[in-house]
C-alpha positions in Angstrom: -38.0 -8.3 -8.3 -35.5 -6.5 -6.5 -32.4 -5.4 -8.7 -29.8 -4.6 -6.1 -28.6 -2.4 -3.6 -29.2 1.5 -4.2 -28.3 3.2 -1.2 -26.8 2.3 2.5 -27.8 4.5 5.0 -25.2 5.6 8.1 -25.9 6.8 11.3 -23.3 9.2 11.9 -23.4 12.0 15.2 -21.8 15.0 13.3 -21.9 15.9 9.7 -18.8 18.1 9.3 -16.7 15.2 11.2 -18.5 12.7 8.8 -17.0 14.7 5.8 -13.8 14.7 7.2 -13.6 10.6 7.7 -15.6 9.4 5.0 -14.2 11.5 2.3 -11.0 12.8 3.7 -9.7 9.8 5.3 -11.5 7.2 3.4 -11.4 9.0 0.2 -14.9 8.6 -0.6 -16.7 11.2 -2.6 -19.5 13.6 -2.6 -22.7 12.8 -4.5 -24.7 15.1 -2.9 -24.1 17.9 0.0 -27.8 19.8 1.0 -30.3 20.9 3.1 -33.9 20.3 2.0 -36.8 21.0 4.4 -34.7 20.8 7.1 -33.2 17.5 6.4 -29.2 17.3 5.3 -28.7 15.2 2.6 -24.9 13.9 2.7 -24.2 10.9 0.2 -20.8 10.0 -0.8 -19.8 6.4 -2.3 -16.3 4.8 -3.2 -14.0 5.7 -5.8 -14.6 2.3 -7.7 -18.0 1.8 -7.1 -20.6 4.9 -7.6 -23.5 2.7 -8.0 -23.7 1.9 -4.8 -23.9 5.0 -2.7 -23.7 5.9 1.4 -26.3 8.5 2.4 -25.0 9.6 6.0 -27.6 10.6 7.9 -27.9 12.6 11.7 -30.4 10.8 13.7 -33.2 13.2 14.4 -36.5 14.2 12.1 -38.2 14.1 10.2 -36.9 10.5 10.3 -36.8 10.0 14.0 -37.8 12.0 16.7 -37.0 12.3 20.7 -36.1 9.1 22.5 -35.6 6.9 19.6 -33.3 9.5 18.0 -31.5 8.8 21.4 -31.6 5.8 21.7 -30.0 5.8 18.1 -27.2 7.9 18.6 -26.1 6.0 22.0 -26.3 2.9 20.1 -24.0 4.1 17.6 -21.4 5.7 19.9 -21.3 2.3 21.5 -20.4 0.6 18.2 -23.7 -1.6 18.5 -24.6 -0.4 15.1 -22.3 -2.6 12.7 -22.5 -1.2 9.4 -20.8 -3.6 6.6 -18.3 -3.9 4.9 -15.7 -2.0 2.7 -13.8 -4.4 -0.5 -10.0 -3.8 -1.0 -7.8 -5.7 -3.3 -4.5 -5.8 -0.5 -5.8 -5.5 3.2 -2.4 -5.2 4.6 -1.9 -2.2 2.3 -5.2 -0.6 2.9 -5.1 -1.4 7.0 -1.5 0.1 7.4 -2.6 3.4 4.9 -5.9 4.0 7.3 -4.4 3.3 10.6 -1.4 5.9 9.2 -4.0 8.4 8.7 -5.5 8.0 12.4 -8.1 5.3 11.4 -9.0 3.1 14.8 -8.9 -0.4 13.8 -10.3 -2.9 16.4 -8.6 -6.0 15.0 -5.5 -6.2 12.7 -6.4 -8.1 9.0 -6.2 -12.0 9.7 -6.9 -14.6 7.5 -10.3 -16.2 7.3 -12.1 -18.6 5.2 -13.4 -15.9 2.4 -9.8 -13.9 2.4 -8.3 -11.6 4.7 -10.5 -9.5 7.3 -9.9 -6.6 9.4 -11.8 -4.5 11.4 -12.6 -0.5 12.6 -14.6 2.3 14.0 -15.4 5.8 12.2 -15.0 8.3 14.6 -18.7 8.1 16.0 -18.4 4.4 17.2 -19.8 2.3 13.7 -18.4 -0.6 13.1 -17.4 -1.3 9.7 -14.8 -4.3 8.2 -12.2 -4.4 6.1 -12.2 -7.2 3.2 -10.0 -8.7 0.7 -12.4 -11.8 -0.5 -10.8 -15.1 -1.7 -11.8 -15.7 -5.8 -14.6 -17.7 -5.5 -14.2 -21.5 -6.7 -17.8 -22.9 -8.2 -19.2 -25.8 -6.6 -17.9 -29.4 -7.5 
């Protein structure tokens, strides 16, 4: 049986501009930083939630070589590779602190069903959302 979610792996096109977003405008932190046969490990996760970690990854081997690789990265820069999304406790609060600090959101937070929702790009073109969920009420 499966016990949960132990890593998310990110396409990003540039590893020092990854650092920059993830951790300097997100606030994210480093797990792990290196280099090991040839491949550049670069995992950070959120403040509040270590378990579940981000490995950001360059699209190229030993995972994927040539065309695919490219095929990758345009996909990405085109913002066809939607990633997830990030919790917050007061979207309003956490949209107008990201978008202060150069963040480009794509739609503003608006109310939905399952709580507030907004929407943005990291600099290489993913797609990730914003989310402030509603408390759950159980079934009736």
């Amino acid at each position: 049986m499966i016990g949960g979610i132990a890593l998310v792996c990110v396409n990003v096109l540039d590893m020092d501009v990854a650092r920059d977003f993830y951790v300097g405008t997100l606030g994210f932190e480093v797990d792990i930083d290196a280099v090991h046969d040839g491949f550049h490990w670069f995992v950070v996760h959120a403040p509040d939630q270590p378990e579940v970690p981000l490995m950001l990854v360059l699209p190229g081997p030993p995972q994927v070589n040539g065309e695919l690789a490219e095929q990758i990265r345009s996909l990405v820069a085109t913002g066809h590779m939607s990633v997830g999304a990030f919790a917050t406790n007061d979207c309003w609060a956490t949209y107008h602190e990201l978008k202060a600090n150069g963040v480009e959101f794509i739609e503003a937070p608006e109310e939905r069903f399952y709580g507030i929702d907004a929407a943005f790009r990291d600099p290489f073109g993913n797609h990730w959302r914003l989310t402030q969920r509603k408390p759950l009420t159980p079934p009736a």
